[in-house]
ROROVEX-119737 format. One line per field, with one value per residue (C-alpha): residue number from 0; residue in three letters; x, y, z. Coordinates in nm, 2 decimals. Example, Ala and Ser with C-alpha at 12.3 -4.5 7.8 and 13.67 -1.06 7.14 Angstrom:
<recs>
k: 0;1
r: ALA;SER
east: 1.23;1.37
north: -0.45;-0.11
up: 0.78;0.71
</recs>
This chain:
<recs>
k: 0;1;2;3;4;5;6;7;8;9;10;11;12;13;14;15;16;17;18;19;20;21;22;23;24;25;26;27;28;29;30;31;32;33;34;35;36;37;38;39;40;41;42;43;44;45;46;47;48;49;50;51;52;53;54;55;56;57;58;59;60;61;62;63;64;65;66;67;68;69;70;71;72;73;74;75;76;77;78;79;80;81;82;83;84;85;86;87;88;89;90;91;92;93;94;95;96;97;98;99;100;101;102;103;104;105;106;107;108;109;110;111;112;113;114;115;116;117;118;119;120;121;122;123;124;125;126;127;128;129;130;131;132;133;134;135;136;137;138;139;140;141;142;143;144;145;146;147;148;149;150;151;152;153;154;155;156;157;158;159;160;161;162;163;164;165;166;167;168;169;170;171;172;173;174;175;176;177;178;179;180;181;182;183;184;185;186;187;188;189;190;191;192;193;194;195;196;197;198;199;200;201;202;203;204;205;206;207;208;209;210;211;212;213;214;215;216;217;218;219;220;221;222;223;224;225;226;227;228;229;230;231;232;233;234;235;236;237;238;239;240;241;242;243;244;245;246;247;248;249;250;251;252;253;254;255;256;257;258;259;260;261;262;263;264;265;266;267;268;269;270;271;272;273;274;275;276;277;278;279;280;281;282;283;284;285;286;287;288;289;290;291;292;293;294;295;296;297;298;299;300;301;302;303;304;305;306;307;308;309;310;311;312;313;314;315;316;317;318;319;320;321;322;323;324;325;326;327;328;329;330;331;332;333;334;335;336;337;338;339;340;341;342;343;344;345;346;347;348;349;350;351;352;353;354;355;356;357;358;359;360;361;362;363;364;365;366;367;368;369;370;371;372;373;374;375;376;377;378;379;380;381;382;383;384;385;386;387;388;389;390;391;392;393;394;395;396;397;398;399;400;401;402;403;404;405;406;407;408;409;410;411;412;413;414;415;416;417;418;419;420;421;422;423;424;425;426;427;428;429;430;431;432;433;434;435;436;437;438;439;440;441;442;443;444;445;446;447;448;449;450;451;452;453;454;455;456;457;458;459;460;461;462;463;464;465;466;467;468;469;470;471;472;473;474;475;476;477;478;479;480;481;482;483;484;485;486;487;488;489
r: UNK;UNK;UNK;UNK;UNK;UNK;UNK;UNK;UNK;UNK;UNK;UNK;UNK;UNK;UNK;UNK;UNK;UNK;UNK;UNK;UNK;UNK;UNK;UNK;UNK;UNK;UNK;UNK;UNK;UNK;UNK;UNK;UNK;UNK;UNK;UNK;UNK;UNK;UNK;UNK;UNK;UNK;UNK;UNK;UNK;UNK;UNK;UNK;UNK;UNK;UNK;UNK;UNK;UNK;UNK;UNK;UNK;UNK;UNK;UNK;UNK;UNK;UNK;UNK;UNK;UNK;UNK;UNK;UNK;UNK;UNK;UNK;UNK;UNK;UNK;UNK;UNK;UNK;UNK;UNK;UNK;UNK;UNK;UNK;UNK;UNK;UNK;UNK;UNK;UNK;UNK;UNK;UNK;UNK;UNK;UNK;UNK;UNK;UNK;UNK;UNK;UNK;UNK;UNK;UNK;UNK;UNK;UNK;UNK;UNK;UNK;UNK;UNK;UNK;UNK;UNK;UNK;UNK;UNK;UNK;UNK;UNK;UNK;UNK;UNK;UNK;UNK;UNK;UNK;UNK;UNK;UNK;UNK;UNK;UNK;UNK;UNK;UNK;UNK;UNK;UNK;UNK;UNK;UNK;UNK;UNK;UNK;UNK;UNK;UNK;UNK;UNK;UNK;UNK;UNK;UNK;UNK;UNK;UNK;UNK;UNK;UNK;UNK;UNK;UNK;UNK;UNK;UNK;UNK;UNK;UNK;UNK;UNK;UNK;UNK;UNK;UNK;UNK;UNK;UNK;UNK;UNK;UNK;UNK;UNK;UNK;UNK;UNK;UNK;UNK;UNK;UNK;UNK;UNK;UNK;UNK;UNK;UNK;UNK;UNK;UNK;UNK;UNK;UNK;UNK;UNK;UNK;UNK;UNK;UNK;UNK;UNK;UNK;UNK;UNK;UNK;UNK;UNK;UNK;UNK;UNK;UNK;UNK;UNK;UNK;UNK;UNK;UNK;UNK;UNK;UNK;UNK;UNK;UNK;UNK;UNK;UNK;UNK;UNK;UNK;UNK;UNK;UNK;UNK;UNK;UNK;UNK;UNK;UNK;UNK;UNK;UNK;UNK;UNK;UNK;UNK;UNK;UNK;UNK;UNK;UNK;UNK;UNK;UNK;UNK;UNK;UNK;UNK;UNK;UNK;UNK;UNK;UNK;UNK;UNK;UNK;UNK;UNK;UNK;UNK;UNK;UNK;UNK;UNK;UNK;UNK;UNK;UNK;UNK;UNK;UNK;UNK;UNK;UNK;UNK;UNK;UNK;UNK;UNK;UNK;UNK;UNK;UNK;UNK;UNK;UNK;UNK;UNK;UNK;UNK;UNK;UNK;UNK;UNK;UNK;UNK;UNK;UNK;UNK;UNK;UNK;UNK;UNK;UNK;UNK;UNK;UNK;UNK;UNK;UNK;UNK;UNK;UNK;UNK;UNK;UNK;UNK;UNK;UNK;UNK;UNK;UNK;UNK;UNK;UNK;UNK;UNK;UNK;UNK;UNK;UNK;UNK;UNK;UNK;UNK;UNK;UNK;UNK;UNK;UNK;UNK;UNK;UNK;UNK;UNK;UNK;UNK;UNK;UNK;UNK;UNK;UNK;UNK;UNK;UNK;UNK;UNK;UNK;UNK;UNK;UNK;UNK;UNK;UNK;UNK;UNK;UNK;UNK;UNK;UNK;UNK;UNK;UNK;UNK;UNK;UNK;UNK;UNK;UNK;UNK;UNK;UNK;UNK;UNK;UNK;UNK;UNK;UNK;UNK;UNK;UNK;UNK;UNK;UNK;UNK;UNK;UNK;UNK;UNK;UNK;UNK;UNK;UNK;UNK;UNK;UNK;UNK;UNK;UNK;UNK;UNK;UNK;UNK;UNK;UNK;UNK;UNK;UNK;UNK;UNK;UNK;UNK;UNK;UNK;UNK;UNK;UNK;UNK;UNK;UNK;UNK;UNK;UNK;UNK;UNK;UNK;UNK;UNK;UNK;UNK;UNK;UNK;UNK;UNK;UNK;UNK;UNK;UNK;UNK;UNK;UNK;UNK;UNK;UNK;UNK;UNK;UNK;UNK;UNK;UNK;UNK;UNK;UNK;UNK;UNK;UNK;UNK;UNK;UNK;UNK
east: 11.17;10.83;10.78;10.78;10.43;10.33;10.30;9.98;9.86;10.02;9.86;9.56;9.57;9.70;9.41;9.18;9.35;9.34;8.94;8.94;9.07;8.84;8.55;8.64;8.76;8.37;8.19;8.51;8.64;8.30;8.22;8.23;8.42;8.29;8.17;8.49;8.75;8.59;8.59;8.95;9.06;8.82;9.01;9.34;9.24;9.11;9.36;9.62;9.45;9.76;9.98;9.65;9.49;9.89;9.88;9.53;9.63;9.90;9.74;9.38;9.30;9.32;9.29;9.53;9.58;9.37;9.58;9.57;9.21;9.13;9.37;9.19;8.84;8.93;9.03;8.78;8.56;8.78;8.71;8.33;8.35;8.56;8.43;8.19;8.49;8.59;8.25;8.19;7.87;7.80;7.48;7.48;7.18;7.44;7.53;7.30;7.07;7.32;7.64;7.49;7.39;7.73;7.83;7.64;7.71;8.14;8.08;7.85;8.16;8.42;8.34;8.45;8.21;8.21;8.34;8.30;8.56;8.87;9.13;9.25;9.58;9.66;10.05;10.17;10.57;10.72;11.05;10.85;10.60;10.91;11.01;10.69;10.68;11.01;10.88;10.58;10.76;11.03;10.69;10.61;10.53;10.35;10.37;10.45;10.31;10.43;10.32;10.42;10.35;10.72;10.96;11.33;11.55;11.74;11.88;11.53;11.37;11.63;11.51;11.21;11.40;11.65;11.34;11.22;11.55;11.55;11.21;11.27;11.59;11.31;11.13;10.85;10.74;10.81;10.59;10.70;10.53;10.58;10.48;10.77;10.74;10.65;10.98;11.17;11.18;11.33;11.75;11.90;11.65;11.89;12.11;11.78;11.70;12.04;12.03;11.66;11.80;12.08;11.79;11.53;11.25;10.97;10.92;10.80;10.70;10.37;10.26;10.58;10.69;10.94;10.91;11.14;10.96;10.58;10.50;10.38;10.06;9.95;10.24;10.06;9.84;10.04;9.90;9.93;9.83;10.00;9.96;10.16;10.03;10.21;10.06;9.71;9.65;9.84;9.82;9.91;9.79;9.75;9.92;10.30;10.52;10.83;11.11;11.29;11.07;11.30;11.21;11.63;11.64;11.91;11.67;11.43;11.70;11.88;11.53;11.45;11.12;10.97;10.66;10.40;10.19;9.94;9.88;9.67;9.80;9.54;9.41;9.11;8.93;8.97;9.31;9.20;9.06;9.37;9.54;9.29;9.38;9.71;9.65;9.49;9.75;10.05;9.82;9.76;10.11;10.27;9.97;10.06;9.77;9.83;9.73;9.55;9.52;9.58;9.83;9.77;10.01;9.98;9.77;9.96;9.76;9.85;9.80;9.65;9.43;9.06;8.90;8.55;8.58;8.40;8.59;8.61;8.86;8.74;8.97;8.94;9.09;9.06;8.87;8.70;8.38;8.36;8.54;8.35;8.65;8.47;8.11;8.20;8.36;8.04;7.78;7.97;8.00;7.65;7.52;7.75;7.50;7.79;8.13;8.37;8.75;8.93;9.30;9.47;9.79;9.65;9.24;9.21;8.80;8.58;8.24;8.07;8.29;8.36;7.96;7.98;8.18;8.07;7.70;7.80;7.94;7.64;7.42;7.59;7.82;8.16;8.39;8.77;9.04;9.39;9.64;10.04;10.15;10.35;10.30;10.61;10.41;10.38;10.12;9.94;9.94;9.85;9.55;9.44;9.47;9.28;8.96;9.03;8.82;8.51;8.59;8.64;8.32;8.10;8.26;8.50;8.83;9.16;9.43;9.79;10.06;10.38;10.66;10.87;10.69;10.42;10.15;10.07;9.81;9.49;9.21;8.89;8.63;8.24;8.07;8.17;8.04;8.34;8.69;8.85;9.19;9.39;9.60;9.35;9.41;9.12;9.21;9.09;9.39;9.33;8.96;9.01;9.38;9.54;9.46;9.37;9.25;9.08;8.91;8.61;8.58;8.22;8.29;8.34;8.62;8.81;8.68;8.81;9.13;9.16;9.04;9.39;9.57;9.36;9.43;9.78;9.75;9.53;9.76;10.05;9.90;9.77;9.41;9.42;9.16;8.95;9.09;9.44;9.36;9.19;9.53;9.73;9.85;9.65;10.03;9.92;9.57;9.67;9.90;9.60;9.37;9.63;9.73;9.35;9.31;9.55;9.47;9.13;9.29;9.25
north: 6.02;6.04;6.44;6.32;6.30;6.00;6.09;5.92;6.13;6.44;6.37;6.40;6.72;6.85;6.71;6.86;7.20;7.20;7.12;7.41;7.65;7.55;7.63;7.93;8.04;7.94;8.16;8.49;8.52;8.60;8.84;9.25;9.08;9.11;8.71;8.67;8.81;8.59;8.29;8.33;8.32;8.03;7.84;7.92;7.82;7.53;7.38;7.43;7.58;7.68;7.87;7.98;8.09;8.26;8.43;8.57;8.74;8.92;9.03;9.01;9.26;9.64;9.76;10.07;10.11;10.32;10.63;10.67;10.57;10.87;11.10;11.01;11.06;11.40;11.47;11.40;11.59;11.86;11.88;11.81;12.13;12.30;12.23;12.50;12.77;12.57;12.62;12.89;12.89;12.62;12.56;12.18;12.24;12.30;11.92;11.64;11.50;11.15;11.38;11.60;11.25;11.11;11.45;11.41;11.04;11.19;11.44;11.22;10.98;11.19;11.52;11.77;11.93;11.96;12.31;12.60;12.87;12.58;12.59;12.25;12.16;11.78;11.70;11.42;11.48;11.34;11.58;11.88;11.83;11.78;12.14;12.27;12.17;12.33;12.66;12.68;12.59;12.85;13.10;12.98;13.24;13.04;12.69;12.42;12.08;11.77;11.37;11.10;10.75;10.65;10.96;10.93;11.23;11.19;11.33;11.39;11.50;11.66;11.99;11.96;11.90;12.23;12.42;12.26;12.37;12.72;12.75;12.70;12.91;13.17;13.04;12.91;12.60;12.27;11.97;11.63;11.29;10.96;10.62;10.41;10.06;10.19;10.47;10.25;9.99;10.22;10.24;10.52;10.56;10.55;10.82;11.02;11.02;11.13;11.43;11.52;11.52;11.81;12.02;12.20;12.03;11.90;11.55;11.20;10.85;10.72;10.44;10.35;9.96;9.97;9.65;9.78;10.09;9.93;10.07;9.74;9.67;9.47;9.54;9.60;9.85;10.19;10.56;10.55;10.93;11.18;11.58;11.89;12.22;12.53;12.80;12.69;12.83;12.60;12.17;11.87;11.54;11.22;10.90;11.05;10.88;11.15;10.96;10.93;10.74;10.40;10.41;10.38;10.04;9.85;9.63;9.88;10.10;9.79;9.72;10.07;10.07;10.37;10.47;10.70;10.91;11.21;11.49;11.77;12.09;12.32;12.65;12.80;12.64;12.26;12.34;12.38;12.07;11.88;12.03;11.95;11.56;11.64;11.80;11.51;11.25;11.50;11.53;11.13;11.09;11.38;11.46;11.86;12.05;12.29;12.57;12.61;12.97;13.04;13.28;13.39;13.51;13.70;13.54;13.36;13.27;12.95;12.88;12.49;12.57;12.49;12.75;12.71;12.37;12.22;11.98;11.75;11.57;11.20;11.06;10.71;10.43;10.23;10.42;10.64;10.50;10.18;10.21;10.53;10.58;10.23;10.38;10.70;10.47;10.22;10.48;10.67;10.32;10.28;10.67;10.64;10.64;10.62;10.59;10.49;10.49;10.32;10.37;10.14;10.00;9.73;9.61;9.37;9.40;9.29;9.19;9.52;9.67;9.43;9.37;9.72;9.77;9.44;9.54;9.91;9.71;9.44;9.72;9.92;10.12;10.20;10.04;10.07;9.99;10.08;9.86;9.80;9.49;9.36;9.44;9.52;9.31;8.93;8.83;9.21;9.14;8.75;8.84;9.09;8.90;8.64;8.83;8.98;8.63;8.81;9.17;9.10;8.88;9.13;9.37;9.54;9.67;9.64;9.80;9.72;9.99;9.87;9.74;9.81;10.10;10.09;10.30;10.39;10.69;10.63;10.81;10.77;10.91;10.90;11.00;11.40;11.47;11.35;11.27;11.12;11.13;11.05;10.77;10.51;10.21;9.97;9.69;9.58;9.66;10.04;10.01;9.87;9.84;10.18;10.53;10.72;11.03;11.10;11.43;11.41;11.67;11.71;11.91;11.86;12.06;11.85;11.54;11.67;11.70;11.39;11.25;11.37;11.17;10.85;10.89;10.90;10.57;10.42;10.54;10.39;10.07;9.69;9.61;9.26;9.02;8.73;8.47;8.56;8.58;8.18;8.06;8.06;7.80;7.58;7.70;8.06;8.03;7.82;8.09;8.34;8.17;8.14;8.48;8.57;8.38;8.56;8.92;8.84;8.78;9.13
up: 15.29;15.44;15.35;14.94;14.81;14.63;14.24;14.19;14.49;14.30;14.02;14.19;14.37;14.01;13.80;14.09;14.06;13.69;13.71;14.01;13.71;13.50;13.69;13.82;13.49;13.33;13.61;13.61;13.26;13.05;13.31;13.15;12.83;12.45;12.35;12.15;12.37;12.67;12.46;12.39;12.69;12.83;12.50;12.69;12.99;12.93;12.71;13.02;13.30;13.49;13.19;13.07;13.39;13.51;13.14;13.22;13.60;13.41;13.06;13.11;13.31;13.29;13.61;13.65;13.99;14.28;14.27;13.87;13.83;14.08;13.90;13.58;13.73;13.88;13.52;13.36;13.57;13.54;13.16;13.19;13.41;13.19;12.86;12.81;12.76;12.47;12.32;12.00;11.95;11.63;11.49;11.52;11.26;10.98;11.04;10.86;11.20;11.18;11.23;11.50;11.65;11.65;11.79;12.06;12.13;12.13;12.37;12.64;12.62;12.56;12.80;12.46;12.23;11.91;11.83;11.51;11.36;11.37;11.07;10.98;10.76;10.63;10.66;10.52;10.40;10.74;10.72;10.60;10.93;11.18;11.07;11.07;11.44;11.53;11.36;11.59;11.87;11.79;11.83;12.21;12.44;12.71;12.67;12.46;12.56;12.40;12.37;12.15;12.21;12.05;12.15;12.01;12.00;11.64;11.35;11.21;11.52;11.62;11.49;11.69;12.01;11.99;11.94;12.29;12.47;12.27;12.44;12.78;12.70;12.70;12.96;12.78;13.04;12.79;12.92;12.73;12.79;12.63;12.63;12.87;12.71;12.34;12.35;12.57;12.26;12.01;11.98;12.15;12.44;12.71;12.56;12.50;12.83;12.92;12.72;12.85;13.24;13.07;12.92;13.12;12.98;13.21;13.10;13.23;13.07;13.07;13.25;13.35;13.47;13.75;13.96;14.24;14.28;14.28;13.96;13.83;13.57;13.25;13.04;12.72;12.83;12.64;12.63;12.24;12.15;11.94;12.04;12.00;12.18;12.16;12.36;12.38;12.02;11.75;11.77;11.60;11.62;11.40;11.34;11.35;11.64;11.72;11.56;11.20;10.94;11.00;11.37;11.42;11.37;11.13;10.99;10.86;10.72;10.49;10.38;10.28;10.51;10.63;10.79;10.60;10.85;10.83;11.04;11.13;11.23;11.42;11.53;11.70;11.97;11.95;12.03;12.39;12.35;12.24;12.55;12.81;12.69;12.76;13.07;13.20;13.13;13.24;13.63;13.58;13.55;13.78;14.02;13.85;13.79;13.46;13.36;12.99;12.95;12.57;12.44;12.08;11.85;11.55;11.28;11.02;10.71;10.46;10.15;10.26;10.55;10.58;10.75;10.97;11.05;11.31;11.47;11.83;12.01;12.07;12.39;12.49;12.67;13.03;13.24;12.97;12.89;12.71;12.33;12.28;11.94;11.82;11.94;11.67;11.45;11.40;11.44;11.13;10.90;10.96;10.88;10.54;10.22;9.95;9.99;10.24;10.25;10.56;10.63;10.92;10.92;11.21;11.11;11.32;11.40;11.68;11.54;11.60;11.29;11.12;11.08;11.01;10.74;10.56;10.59;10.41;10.17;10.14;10.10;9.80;9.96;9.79;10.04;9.99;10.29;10.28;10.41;10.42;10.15;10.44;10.82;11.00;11.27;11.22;11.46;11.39;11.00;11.02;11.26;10.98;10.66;10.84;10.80;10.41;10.29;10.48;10.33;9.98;9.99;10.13;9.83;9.97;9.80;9.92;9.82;9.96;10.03;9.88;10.07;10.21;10.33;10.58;10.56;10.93;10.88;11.09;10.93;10.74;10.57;10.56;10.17;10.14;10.49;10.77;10.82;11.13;11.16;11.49;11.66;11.74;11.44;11.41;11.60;11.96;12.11;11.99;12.15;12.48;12.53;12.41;12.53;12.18;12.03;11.75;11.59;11.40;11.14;10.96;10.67;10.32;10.21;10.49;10.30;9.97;10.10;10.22;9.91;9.74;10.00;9.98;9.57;9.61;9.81;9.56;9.30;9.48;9.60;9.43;9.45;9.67;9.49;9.64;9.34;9.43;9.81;9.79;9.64;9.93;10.11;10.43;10.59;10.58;10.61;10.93;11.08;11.00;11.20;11.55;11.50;11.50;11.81;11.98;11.89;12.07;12.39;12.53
</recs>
């Protein structure tokens, strides 16, 4: 049996390949990576070079393709081009010199301006917002244009869905995108899909994975953003996936565990805003160009709107400029003089904000961050009670959501000057990963409302101290630390 290679002489050309790994993987891997992410992999790698190194090709990169990264570029242009007819004209001098910085700093990055003369309405009652949705869809004229990471078609969001068919019953054009893997994951996809090829709604996943049919990428990369447009004149967006509150699962539903969100709903300009982001995934994903002329209806006054607010879309993701939501996000933590309140059901920092936050806290800042009690993630919650030691020693409060619910709102706020709100959580995977939006609002009344919300979690929620949080177990503390680990491999 000549043709059978000696084992020691296997051995050999192994250990030399393993070594080759190595050394490629010391000169490629740091290469365009933050210190921690690079590290994390090289850690991989070189505790077994050939899982680690096979691990790497399929996860570590975020390279989309050639025909969607030109889509995405001619896109972008697009808005640059387009976004002086979003523009009122708004005296950025209104705005203390750090927000009209940060301002700035959003719409180099971003391609959107910060716009005047918006009216801005916090939903946070789940039900109540899935009928509020169906009632401004039932107004369409035009257009409605919809995208949720997680899309399901249920009993709860049901509502919202007959007011989609009613619409193109009156020939209102009904665009629908949403996230393949992240929908694809939920109960009762299949039979969605199959009710959605009866309707006449126009609708596609995003970033699809279809092996057979070349559509092939890093698995985990997920368009991750939450936006409702109806006719260019009314929009939604915030933390809210489109399905019931138990995200049709068995497990959640015995347990009792549902997910609390908030939303904004939207009118005036940064509407056009909102559905130039949409736009550009629905060409991204279709090669359709669409058209964003804005039909307004008759004005319909509430009793909860904010009126005059200036406000500006923040998109991100691969192949938007580098984390431009954790460029805002810092820049904001670092202009903040009194108070800060943080809500993310996933704060799992890179060093940039977590230096941030800590240091606001250091230097006499009232720093408070809301978080679930349990994460319906293990490896998600693990990685961020391993850095709560860090927080509550640099003074910062936590206060846990109680189970069995999870708190999955994604804003903040900045002393009684801004509010962010949006779909981008604060975790690396949301910053380099994840295509996000978020909308920065600089105005105080939009801060006092969300002051009522963050009260009610407060209310609701236990404050996490650093005596009870030294007397777990080196079991827990040990898990922490992997899942930490592991969250950095981005």
């Amino acid at each position: 049996m000549s043709w059978l290679v000696p084992s020691s002489t296997l051995g050999w050309i192994v250990f030399g390949f393993d070594m080759l790994l190595r050394l490629v993987a010391l000169g490629i891997i740091p290469g365009n990576r933050k210190p921690s992410t690079g590290m994390a992999w090289l850690l991989l790698i070189l505790i077994e070079p050939i899982i680690g190194f096979s691990v790497f090709l399929l996860l570590g990169r975020t390279r989309l393709g050639n025909r969607r990264i030109t889509r995405q570029r001619t896109a972008i242009a697009a808005i640059r081009e387009r976004s002086d007819e979003l523009r009122l004209s708004f005296d950025s001098g209104r705005l203390p010199r750090s927000m009209a910085g940060v301002a700035r700093l959003n719409e180099r990055l971003g391609s959107l301006p910060l716009t005047g003369g918006n009216e801005v309405e916090l939903w946070s009652d789940y039900r109540a917002l899935m009928t509020e949705m169906a009632r401004e869809i039932d107004r369409a004229r035009s257009h409605v244009h919809v995208q949720f990471y997680i899309t399901a078609w249920d009993d709860v969001t049901d509502p919202v869905f007959q007011a989609l068919v009613r619409a193109t019953d009156r020939g209102v054009d009904v665009r629908l995108l949403f996230d393949h893997i992240g929908s694809r994951r939920i109960p009762g996809y299949r039979r969605m899909v199959k009710r959605l090829r009866g309707t006449k709604i126009a609708w596609h996943p995003m970033l699809p994975i279809d092996p057979l049919r070349g559509r092939f990428r890093r698995p985990d990369l997920r368009n991750h953003r939450k936006i409702l447009v109806v006719d260019g004149s009314v929009g939604f967006t915030g933390s809210l996936n489109l399905t019931e509150p138990g995200y049709n699962k068995p497990a959640n539903h015995r347990l009792g565990r549902e997910w609390v969100e908030l939303m904004v709903r939207l009118e005036g300009p940064v509407v056009g805003a909102l559905n130039a982001v949409f736009a550009s995934d629905w060409y991204v994903e279709t090669g359709e160009v669409v058209d964003l002329v804005a039909v307004h209806g008759e004005p319909d006054r509430r009793p909860d709107e904010i009126f005059d607010v200036p406000c500006q879309v923040v998109p991100s993701g691969p192949g938007i400029v580098a984390e431009n939501n954790l460029r805002m996000f810092t820049t904001l933590l670092y202009a903040a003089t009194e108070r800060i309140s943080l809500t993310s059901p996933y704060f799992v920092p890179d060093e940039s904000l977590l230096y941030a936050v800590t240091t606001a806290a250091e230097r006499g800042i009232d720093v408070e961050l809301f978080v679930s009690e349990v994460s319906d993630q293990f490896l998600v919650g693990h990685a961020q009670a391993s850095y709560y030691k860090a927080l509550l020693e640099a003074g910062v409060r936590i206060h846990l959501y109680p189970a069995p619910y999870i708190l999955h709102s994604k804003h903040f706020t900045i002393d009684d000057q801004v509010a962010v709100v949006g779909s981008s959580n604060m975790d690396m995977r949301s910053f380099a990963l994840n295509y996000e939006v978020s909308l920065m609002m600089p105005d105080p009344a939009v801060v006092a409302r969300m002051r009522r919300i963050e009260d009610t979690y407060r209310a609701l929620s236990k404050e996490l101290t650093l005596t009870e949080w030294q007397e777990r177990s080196p079991g827990a503390k040990y898990v922490d630390n992997v899942a930490r680990l592991t969250a950095a491999l981005q």
